[in-house]
C-alpha positions as CSV (number, residue, x, y, z in Angstrom):
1,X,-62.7,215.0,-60.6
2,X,-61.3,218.1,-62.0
3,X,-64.0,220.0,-62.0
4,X,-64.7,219.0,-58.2
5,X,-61.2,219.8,-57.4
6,X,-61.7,223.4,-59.0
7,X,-64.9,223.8,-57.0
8,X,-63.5,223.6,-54.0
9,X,-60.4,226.2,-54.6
10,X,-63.2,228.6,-55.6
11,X,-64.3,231.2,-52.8
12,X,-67.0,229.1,-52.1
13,X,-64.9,226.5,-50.8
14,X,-66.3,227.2,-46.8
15,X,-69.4,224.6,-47.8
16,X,-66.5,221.7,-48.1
17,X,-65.9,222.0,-44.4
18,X,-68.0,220.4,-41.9
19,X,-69.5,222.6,-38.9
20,X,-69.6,220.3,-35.7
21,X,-72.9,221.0,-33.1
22,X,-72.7,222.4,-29.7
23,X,-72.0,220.5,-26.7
24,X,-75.5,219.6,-25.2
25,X,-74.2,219.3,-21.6
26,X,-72.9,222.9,-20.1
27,X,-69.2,222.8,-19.9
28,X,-67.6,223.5,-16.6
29,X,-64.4,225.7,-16.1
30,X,-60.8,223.6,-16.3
31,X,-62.6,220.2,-16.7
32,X,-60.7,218.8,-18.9
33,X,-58.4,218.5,-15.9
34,X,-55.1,219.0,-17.4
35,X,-51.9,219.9,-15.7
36,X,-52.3,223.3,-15.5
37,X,-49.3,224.1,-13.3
38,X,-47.1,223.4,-16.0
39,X,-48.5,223.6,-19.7
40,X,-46.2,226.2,-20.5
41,X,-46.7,228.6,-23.3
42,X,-47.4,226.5,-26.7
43,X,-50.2,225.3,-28.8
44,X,-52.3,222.6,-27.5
45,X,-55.5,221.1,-28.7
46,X,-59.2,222.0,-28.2
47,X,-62.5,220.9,-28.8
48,X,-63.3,223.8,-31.8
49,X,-62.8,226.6,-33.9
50,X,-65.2,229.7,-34.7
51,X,-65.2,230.8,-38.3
52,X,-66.8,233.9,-39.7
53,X,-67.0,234.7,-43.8
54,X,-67.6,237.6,-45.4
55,X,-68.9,237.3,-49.0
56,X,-70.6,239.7,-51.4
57,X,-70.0,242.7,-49.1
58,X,-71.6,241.3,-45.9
59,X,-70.8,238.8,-43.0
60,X,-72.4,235.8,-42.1
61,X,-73.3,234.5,-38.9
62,X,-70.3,232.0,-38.4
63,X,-70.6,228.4,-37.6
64,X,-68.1,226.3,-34.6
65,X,-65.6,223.5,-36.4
66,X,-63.9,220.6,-35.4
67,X,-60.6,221.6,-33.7
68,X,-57.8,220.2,-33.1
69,X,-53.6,219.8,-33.9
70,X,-54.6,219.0,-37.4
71,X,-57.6,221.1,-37.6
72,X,-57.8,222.6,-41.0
73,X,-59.3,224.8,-43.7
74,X,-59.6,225.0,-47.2
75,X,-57.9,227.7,-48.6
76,X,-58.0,228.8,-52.9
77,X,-54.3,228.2,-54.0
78,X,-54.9,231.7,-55.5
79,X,-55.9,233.5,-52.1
80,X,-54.5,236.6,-51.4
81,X,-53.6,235.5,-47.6
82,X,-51.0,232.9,-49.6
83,X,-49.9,235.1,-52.2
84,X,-49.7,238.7,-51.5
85,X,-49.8,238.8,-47.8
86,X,-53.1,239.8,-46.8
87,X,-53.8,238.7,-43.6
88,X,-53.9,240.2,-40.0
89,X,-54.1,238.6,-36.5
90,X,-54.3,239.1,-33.0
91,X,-54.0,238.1,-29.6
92,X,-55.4,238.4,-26.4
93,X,-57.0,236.5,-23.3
94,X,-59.8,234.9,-21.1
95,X,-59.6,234.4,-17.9
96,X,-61.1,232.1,-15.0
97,X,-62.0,234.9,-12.4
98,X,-62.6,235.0,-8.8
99,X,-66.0,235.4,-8.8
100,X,-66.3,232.7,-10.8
101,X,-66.8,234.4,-13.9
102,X,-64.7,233.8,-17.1
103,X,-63.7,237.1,-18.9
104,X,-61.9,238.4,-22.3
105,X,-59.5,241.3,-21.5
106,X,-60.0,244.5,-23.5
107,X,-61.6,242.4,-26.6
108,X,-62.8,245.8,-28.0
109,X,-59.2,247.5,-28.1
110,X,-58.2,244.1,-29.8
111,X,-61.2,244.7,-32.3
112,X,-60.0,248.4,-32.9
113,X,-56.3,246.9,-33.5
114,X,-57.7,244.7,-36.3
115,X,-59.6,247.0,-37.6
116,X,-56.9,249.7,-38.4
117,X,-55.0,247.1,-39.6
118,X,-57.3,245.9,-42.3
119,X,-58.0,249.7,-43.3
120,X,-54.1,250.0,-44.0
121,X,-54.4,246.2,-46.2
122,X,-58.1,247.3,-48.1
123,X,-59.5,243.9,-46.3
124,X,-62.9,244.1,-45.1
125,X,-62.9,244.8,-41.4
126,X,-64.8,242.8,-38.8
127,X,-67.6,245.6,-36.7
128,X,-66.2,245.4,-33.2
129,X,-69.4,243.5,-31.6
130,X,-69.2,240.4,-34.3
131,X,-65.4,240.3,-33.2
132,X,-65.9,240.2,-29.7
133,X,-68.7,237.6,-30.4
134,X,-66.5,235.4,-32.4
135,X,-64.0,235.4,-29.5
136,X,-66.4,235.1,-26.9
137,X,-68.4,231.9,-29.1
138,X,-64.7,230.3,-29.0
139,X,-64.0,230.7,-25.7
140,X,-67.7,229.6,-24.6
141,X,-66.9,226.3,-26.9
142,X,-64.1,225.3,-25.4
143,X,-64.8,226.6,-21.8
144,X,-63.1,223.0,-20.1
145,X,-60.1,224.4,-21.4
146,X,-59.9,227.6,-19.5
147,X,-57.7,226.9,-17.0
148,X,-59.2,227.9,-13.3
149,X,-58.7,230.3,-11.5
150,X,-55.3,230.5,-8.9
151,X,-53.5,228.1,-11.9
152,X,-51.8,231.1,-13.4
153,X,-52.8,230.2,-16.7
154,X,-55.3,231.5,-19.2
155,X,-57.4,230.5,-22.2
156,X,-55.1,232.4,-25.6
157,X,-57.3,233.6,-27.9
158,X,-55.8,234.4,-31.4
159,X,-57.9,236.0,-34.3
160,X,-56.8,235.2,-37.5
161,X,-58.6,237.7,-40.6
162,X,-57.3,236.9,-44.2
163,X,-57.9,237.3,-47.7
164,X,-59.6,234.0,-48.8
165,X,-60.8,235.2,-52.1
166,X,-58.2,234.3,-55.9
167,X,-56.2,236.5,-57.0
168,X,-53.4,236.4,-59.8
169,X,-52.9,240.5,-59.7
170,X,-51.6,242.7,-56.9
171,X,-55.7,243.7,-55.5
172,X,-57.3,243.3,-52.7
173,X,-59.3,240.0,-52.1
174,X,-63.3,240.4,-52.2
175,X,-63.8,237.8,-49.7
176,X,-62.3,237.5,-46.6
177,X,-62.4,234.8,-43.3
178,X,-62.2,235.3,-39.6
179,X,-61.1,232.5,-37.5
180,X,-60.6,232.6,-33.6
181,X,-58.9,229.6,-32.3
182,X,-58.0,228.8,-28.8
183,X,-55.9,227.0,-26.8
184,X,-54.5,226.9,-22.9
185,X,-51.9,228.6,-21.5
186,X,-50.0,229.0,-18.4
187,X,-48.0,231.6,-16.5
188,X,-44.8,232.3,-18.8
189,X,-42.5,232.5,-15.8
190,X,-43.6,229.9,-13.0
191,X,-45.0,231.4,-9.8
192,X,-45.5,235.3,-11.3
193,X,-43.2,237.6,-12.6
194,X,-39.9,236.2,-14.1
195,X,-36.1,237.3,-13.1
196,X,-34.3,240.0,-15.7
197,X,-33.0,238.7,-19.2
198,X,-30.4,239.5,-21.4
199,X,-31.8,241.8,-24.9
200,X,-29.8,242.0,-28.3
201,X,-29.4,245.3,-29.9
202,X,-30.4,243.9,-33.7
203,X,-27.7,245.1,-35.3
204,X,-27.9,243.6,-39.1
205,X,-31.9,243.5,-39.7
206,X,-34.6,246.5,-39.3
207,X,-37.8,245.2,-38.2
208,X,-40.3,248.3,-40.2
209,X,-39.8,251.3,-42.6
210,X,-40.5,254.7,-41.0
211,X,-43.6,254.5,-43.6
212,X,-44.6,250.8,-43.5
213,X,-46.9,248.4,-41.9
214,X,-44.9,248.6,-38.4
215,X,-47.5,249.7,-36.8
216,X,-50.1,247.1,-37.8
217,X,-50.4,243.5,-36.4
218,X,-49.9,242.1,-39.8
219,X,-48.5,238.3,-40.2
220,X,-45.7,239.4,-42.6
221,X,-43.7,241.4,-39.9
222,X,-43.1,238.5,-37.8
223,X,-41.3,236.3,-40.3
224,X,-38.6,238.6,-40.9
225,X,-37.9,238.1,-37.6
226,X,-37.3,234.5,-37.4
227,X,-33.8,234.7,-38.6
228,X,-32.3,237.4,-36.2
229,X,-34.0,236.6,-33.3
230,X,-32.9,232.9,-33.6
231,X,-29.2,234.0,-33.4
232,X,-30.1,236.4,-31.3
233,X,-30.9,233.0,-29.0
234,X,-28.0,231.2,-30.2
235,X,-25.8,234.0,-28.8
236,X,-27.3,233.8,-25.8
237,X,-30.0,236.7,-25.4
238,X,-33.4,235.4,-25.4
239,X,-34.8,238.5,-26.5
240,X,-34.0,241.2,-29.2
241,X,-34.5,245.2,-29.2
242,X,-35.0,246.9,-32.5
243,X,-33.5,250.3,-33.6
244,X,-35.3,252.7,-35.9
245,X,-34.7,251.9,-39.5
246,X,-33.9,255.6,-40.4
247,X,-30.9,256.2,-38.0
248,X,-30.7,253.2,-35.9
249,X,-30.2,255.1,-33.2
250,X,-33.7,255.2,-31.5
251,X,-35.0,252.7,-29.5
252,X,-38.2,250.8,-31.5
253,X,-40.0,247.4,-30.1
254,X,-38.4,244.4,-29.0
255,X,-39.3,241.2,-31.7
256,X,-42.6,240.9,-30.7
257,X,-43.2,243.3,-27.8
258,X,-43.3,247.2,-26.7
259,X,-40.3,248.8,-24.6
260,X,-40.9,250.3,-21.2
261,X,-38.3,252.1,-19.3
262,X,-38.2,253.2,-15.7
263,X,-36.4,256.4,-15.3
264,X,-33.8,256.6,-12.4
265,X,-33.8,260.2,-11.9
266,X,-38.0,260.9,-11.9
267,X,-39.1,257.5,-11.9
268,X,-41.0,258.2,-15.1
269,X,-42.8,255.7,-17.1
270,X,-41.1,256.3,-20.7
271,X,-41.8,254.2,-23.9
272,X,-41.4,255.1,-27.5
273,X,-43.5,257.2,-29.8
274,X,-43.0,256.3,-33.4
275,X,-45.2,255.4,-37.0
276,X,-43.3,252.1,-36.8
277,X,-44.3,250.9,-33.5
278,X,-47.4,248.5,-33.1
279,X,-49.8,249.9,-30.3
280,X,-49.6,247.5,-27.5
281,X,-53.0,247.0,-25.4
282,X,-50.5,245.8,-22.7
283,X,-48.6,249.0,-23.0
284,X,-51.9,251.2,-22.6
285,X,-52.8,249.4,-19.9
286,X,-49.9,249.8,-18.0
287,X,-49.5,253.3,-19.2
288,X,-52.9,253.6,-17.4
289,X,-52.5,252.6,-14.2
290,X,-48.9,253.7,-13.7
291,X,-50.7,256.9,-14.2
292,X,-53.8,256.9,-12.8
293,X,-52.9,254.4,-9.0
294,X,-49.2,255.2,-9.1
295,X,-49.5,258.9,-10.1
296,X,-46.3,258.5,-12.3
297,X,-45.3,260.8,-15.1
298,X,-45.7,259.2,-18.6
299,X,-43.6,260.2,-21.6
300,X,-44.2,258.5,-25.1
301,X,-41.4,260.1,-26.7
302,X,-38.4,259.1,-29.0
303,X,-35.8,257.1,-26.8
304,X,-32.1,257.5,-27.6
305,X,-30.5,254.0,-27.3
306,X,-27.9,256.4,-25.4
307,X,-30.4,257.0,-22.7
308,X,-30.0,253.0,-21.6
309,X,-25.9,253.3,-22.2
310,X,-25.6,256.5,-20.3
311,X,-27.8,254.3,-17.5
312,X,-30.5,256.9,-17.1
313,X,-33.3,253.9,-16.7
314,X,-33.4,252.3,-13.5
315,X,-36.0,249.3,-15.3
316,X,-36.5,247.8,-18.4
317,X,-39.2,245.1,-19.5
318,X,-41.1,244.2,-23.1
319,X,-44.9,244.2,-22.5
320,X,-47.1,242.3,-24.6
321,X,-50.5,239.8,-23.8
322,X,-47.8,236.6,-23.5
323,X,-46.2,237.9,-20.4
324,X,-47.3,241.2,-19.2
325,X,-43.9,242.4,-18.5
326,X,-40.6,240.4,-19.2
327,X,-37.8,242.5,-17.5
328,X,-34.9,243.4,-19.5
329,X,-31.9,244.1,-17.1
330,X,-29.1,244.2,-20.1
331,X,-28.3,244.9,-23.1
332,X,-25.9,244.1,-25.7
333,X,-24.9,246.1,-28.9
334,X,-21.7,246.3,-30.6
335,X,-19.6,244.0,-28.3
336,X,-20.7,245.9,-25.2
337,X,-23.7,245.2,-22.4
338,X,-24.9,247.8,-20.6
339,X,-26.2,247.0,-17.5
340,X,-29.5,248.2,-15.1
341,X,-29.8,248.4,-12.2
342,X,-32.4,246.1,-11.8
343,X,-30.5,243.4,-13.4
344,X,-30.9,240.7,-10.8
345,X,-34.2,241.1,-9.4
346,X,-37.1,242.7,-11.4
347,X,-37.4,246.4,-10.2
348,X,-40.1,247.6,-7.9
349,X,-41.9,249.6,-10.4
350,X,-42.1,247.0,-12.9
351,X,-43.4,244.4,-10.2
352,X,-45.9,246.8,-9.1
353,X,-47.5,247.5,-12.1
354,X,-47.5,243.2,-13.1
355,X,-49.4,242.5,-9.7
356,X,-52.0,245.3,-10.4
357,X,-52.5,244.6,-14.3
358,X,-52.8,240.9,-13.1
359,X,-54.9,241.3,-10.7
360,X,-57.6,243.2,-12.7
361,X,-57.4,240.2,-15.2
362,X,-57.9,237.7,-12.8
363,X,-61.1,239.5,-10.7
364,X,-58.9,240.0,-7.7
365,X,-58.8,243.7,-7.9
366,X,-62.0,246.4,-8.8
367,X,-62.1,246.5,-12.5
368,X,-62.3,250.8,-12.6
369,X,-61.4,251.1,-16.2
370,X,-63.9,248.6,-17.8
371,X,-61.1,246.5,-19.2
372,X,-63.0,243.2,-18.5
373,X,-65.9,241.3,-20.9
374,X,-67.6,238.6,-19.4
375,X,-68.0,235.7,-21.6
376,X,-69.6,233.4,-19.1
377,X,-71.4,235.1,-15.7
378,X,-70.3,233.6,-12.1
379,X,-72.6,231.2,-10.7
């Protein structure tokens, strides 16, 4: 029994866990007839999994698993996902689209993401096309789950890459999973984009070092910011805006999110430029087309938190895959708030450029950058 035990905490512990067959009948878009209208933003169950290995310096060809709440995978107590952190995810979206199609959004800027990421953690890096695979196999898989198109919701799609291999010393791991889950989700804010919140300055916490892993999507950064962001919620601000961690006096990211800022005077686009910052795919994109169809002025430059108290931005919002945009219309820090002007209402700008980025996801406007991969075809 021992030695069984041991067998499976060894890196060839994949063969324990069972791969499940493909559906023989074709799956049909949204047929597991859920209530899409209101499934909200949360994990739900699906039919399957996708997992890809890499051992002795190549990848295999990954295999489908049985999904689920309690859906699992055996992990070596001595892997270096558990023990020193290595481990990277992402997130991103497919969509039920007017033509009938379903489609990932920007899969390969999601593939370039992870890759950078595992260069900075010595893990072995997934080549773009077996990444976009692995999400497309999931969302192929589980393709009842996609909500349909006009429901506001999409299929999530979360890469997960981690060190699966033992180690006791401080080393990179030599072998190394990729899991893509799935699961449904709807609009964040019923019916579009939702009404301004309320941000905390964090006052007590920095989220990154100048020099650290800021800028990669790597699962220790989030955890950190568990603590402040729930008191952050118990005081009433659902959201919370970083400083930088030399001076604390330049804006950073929100929790989990890029900051965008309208400016009243030009109307510029303006977000912040820094080491620390993760690269948002949402934040390109909008960058893009407040460019390129509103002919905007973009500035990715350090932002004085004295630029929002002096009220030189007109909008606010976080961007990330969850919501798009969430508008920000105040902020708190050091027992003041310092109110937008688009406080009430989201602000024309910021609506603008939701309906367009939205649109493009959905199929309902021309797809000019190239943003969309289709997964399945229209009929």
């Amino acid at each position: 029994m021992t030695l069984a035990l041991l067998a499976l905490t060894a890196v060839g512990v994949a063969d324990a866990l069972s791969t499940i067959s493909p559906v023989a009948k074709p799956l049909t878009i949204g047929a597991q007839n859920l209530d899409w209208a209101n499934i909200g933003f949360e994990f739900r169950e699906t039919r399957s999994f996708v997992r890809f290995q890499y051992r002795d310096g190549s990848w295999d060809d990954g295999a489908e698993y049985p999904g689920g709440l309690e859906a699992t995978v055996p992990v070596s107590i001595g892997a270096t996902a558990l023990h020193y952190g290595q481990s990277l995810f992402e997130g991103l979206k497919a969509f039920a689209c007017a033509d009938g199609s379903v489609r990932l959004f920007r899969p390969d800027a999601n593939a370039a993401r992870m890759a950078n990421g595992a260069d900075r953690t010595l893990m072995a890096a997934p080549p773009a096309d077996l990444f976009i695979e692995a999400c497309s196999r999931a969302v192929r898989a589980n393709l009842d789950y996609v909500p349909p198109y006009g429901s506001g919701g999409a299929l999530y799609v979360r890469p997960l890459l981690y060190g699966a291999g033992p180690r006791i010393g401080l080393q990179p791991s030599d072998a190394y999973d990729l899991l893509v889950l799935v699961t449904p989700v709807g609009d964040y804010y019923k019916g579009g984009l939702g009404k301004p919140v309320a941000a905390k300055v964090v006052e007590g916490f920095d989220r990154a070092a100048p020099l650290g892993v800021g800028s990669v999507k790597l699962a220790g950064n989030y955890a950190p910011d568990l603590k402040p962001n729930m008191e952050a919620k118990e005081q009433g601000y659902p959201i919370g805006l970083y400083l930088d961690a030399k001076e604390r006096a330049y804006v950073e990211e929100f929790s989990t999110s890029n900051f965008v800022g309208i400016r009243k005077d030009s109307g510029a686009y303006v977000t912040p430029e820094s080491a620390a910052i993760l690269p948002s795919i949402t934040n390109d994109s909008l960058m893009k087309l407040a460019e390129k169809q509103l002919g905007l002025t973009v500035e990715r430059r350090p932002i004085a938190f004295q630029e929002i108290a002096d009220g030189e931005f007109a909008e606010a919002a976080a961007c990330g895959t969850a919501v798009v945009l969430t508008p920000v219309g105040t902020f708190a820090k050091g027992g003041e708030e310092f109110v937008l002007d688009a406080h009430v209402e989201p602000g024309p700008t910021c609506l603008d450029l939701y309906t367009r980025l939205t649109d493009i996801q959905k199929g309902d406007a021309p797809d000019e950058f190239g943003w969309t991969h289709v997964v399945v075809p229209g009929p």
